[in-house]
C-alpha positions in Angstrom: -20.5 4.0 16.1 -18.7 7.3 17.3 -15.5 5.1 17.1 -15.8 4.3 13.8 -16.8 7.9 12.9 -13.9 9.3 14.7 -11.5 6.6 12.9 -12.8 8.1 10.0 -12.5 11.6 10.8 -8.8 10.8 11.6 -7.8 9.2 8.5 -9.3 12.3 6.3 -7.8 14.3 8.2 -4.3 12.1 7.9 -4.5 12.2 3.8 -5.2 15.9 3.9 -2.0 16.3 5.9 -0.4 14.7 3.7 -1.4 16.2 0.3 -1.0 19.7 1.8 2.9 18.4 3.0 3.3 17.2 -0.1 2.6 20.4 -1.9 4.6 22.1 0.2 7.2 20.2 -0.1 7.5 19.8 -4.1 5.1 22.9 -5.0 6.0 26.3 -6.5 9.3 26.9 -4.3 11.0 24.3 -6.6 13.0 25.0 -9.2 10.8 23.1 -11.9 6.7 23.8 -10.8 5.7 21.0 -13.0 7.6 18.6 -11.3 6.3 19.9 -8.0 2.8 19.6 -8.8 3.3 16.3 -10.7 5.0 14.7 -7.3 1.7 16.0 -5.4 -0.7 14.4 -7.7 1.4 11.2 -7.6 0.6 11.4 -4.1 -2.9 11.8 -4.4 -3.0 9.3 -7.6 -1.1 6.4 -4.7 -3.9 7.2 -1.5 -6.5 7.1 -4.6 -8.0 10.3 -4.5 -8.3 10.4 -8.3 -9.6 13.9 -8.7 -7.3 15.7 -6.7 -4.7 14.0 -8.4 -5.9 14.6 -11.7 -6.2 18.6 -10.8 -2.3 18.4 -10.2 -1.3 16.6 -13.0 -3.3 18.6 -15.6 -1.8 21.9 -13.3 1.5 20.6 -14.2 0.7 20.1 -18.1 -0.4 23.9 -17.4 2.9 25.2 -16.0 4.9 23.3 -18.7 2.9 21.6 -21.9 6.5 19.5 -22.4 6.5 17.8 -18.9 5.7 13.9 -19.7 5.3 12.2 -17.3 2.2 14.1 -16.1 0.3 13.4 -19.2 1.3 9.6 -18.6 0.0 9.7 -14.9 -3.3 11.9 -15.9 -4.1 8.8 -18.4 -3.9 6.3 -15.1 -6.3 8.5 -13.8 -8.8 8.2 -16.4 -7.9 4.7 -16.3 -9.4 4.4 -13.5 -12.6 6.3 -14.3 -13.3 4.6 -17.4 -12.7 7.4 -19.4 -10.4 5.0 -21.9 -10.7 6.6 -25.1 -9.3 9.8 -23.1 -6.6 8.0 -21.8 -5.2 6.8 -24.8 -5.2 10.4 -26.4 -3.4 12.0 -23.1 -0.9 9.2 -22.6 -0.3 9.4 -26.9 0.3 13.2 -26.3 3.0 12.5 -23.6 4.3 9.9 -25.4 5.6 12.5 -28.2 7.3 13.7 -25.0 10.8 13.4 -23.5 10.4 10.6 -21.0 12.4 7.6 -18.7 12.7 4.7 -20.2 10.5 3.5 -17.6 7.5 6.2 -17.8 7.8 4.6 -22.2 7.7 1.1 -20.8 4.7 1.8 -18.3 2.4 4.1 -20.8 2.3 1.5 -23.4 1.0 -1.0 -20.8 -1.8 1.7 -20.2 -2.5 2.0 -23.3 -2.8 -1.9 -23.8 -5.5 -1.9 -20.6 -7.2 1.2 -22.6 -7.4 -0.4 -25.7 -8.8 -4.2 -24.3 -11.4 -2.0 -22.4 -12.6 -0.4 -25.8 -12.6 -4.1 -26.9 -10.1 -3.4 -29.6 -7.8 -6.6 -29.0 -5.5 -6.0 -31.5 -4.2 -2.9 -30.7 -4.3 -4.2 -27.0 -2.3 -6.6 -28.2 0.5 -3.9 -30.0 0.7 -2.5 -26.8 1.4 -5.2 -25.0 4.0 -6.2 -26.9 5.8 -3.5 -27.2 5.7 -3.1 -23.0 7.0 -7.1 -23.0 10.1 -6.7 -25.8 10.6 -3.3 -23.5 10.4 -4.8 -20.1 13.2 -7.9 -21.1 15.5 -4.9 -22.4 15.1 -3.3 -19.0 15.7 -6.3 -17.0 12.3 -5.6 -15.4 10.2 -8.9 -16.3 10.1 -10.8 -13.1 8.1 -14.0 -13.0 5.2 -12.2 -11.7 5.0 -9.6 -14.3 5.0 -12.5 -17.4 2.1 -14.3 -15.4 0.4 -10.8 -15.7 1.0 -10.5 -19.2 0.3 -13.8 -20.2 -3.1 -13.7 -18.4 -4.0 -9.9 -20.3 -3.1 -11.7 -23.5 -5.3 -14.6 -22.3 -8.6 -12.3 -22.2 -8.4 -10.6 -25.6 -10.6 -11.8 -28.0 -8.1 -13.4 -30.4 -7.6 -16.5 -31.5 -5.7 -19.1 -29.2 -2.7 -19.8 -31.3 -2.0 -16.5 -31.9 -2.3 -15.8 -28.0 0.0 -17.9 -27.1 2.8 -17.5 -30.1 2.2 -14.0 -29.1 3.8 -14.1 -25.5 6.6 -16.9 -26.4 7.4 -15.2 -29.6 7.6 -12.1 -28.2 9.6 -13.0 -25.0 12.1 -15.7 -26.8 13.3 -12.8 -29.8 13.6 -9.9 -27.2 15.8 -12.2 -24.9 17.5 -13.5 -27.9 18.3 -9.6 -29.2 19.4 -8.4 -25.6 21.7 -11.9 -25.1 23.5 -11.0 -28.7 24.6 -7.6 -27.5 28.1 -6.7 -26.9 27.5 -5.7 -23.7 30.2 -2.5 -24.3 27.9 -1.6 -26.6 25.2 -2.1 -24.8 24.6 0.7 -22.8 25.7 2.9 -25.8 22.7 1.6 -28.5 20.5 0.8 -25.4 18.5 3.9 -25.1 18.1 4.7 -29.0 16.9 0.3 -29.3 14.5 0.6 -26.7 12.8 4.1 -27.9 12.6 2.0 -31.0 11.3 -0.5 -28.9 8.7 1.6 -28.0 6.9 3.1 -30.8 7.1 -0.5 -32.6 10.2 0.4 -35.3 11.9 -3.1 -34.2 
């Protein structure tokens, strides 16, 4: 039993290390605070100590109301409470934002999981799509991630026909769009396409 207790005890005491090392590593000495305190809470978001990391993150939106990705990762943490209907407003606000193309891809998938929780399928639905036509553009759909997908569609409470035109619709015209790109021009309209992408212009 003192084993266990001590085992314990030692891993506490390793993921307080390490959110103190972190802070001093990417805290107020940096050149942008928000980002510093937005890397600590992402390491207290990834050894799940939700709170902590939601201290950081909203300390972050503190030091600078424009820093993004911090209202993205504080909606993951109230993913993960439950508190869905919070999430979608905080991840919305930092959608308004300047973000990566990736924190845009990743929020609306959060919002999809928010919005299926709150049992409002079509708007799940929305989301999803627009994190699918976003993902094929970014080359980051891997065989695993469309089995994900096509399983969240499988769960809302719509129709089966329109589940399943959904996903192949979806994936077959945002292949189709990507394939008929010059690809010189590519990375020229790429950005401006998949912000469009992203709040559902296209």
């Amino acid at each position: 039993m003192s084993k266990k207790i001590n085992r314990i005890r030692t891993t506490a005491t390793m993921i307080g290390l390490s959110l103190i090392t972190a802070a001093m590593l990417t805290g107020c000495g940096t050149k942008d605070e928000a980002a510093g305190l937005h890397q600590t809470g992402t390491v207290a978001f990834v050894l799940n100590k939700d709170k902590a990391a939601s201290v950081y993150f909203e300390k972050a939106i503190d030091s600078n109301p424009q820093y993004g990705p911090s209202y993205i990762m504080l909606g993951d943490c109230y993913l993960r409470e439950g508190k869905y209907k919070e999430a979608i407003e905080i991840i919305s606000k930092g959608l308004n934002l300047e973000l990566e193309q990736g924190h845009i891809r990743l929020a609306h998938r959060k919002l999809a999981r928010a919005y299926k929780e709150l049992g409002n399928s079509e708007k799940a639905l929305e989301q999803i799509t627009i994190y699918t036509r976003m993902s094929v553009w970014q080359d980051k759909f891997t065989a695993q991630k469309i089995s994900d997908t096509e399983n969240f569609v499988a769960e809302l409470d719509l129709p089966e026909e329109e589940k399943h035109m959904a996903m192949d619709k979806i994936i077959e015209e945002s292949t189709k769009a990507k394939s008929v790109q010059n690809p010189e021009e590519q990375t020229k309209e790429e950005t401006d396409i998949l912000r469009m992408l992203s709040f559902g212009l296209i």
